[in-house]
C-alpha positions as CSV (number, residue, x, y, z in Angstrom):
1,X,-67.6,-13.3,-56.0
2,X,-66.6,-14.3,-52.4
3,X,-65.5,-17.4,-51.5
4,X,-66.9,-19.6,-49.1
5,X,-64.2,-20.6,-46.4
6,X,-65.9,-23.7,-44.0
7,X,-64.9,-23.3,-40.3
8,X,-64.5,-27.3,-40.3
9,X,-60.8,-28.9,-41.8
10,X,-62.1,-30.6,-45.1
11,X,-61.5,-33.8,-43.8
12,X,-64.8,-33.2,-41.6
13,X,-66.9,-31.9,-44.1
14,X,-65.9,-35.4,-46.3
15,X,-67.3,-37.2,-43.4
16,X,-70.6,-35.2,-43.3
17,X,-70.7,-35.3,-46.7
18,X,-70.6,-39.2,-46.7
19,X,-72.8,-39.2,-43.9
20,X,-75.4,-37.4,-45.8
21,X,-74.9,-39.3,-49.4
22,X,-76.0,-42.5,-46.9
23,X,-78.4,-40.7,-45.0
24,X,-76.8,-41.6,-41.9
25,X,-77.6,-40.2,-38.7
26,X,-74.6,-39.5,-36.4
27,X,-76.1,-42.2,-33.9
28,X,-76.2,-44.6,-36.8
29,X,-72.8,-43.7,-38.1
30,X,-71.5,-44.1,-34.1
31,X,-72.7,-47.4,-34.1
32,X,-71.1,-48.9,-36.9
33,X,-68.0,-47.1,-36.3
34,X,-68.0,-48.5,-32.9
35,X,-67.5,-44.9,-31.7
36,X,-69.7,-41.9,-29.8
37,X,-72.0,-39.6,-31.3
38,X,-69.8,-36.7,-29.5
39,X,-66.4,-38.7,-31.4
40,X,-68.5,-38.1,-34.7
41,X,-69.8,-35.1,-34.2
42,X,-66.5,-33.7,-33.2
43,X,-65.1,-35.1,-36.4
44,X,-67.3,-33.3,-38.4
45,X,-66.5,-30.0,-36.4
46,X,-63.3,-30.1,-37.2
47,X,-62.7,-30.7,-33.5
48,X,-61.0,-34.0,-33.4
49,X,-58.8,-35.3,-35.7
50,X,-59.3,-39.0,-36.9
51,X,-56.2,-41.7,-36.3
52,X,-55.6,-44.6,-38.1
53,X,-58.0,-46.9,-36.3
54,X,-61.0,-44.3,-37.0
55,X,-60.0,-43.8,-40.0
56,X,-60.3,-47.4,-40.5
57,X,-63.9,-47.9,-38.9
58,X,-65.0,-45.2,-40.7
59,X,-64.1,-46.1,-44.5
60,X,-65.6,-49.5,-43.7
61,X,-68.9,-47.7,-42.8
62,X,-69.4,-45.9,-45.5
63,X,-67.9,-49.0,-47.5
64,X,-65.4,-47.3,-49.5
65,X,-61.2,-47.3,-49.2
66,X,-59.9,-45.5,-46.7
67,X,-58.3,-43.0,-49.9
68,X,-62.1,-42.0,-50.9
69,X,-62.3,-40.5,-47.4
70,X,-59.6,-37.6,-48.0
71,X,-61.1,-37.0,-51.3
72,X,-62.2,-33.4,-51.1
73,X,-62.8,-32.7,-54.5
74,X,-67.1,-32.2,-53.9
75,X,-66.5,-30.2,-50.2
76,X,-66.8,-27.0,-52.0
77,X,-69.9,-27.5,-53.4
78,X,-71.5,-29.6,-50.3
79,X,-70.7,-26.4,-48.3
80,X,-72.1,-24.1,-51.0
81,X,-75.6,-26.1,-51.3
82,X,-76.4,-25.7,-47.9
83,X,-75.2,-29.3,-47.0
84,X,-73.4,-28.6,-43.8
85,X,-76.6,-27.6,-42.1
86,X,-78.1,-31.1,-43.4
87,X,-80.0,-33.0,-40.4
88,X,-80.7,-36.9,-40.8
89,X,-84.1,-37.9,-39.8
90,X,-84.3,-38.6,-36.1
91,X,-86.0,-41.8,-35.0
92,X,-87.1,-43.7,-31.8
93,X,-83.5,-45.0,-29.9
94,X,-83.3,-47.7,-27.1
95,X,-81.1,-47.0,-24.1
96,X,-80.2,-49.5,-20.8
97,X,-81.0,-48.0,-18.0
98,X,-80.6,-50.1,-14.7
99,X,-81.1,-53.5,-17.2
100,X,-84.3,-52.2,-18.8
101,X,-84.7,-50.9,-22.1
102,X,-86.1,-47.2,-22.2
103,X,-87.4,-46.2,-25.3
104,X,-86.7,-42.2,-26.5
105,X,-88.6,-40.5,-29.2
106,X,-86.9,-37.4,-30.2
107,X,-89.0,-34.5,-31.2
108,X,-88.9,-30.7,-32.5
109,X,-88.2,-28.4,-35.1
110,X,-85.8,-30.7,-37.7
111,X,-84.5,-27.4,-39.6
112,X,-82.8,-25.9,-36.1
């Protein structure tokens, strides 16, 4: 049997991995992390690599210790059930343009 090697450090998939278990969007998970959707998606990537501080906001979104975020023990699995191409549900978001509120309704094929 081959085994499946994910492009994306396993600290990343964790992340999605906890994103998904709250069905989170990135947005949402930006916004309680106090961080960008590009920081989070990066993260996820394997891109960026999180520091102490992130790693701080982003235990305390998820509402577990900070431990429970290097636990990679289901990554194998996630990866193998088809979980890394998991989407969260896109919704209307408000964004401040010029001091008024634009509303943006995201639409399209969700399975991209």
């Amino acid at each position: 049997m081959k085994r499946i090697e994910p492009v994306q450090p396993n600290f990343g998939i964790r992340i999605k991995k906890l994103r998904f278990d709250s069905n989170l969007s990135q947005q949402e998970l930006a916004e309680r992390c106090e961080l960008s959707v590009d920081q989070i998606a990066n993260i996820e990537r394997g891109k960026n690599f999180a520091g102490e501080t992130t790693i701080a906001m982003l235990a305390d979104a998820f509402k577990v210790p900070q431990q429970a975020l290097f636990d990679y023990s289901e990554n194998e699995a996630f990866v193998k059930s088809g979980g890394m191409k998991w989407r969260a549900h896109r919704s209307s978001n408000t964004m401040q343009l010029r001091n008024r509120k634009v509303h943006i309704t995201i639409r399209g094929n969700r399975n991209r």
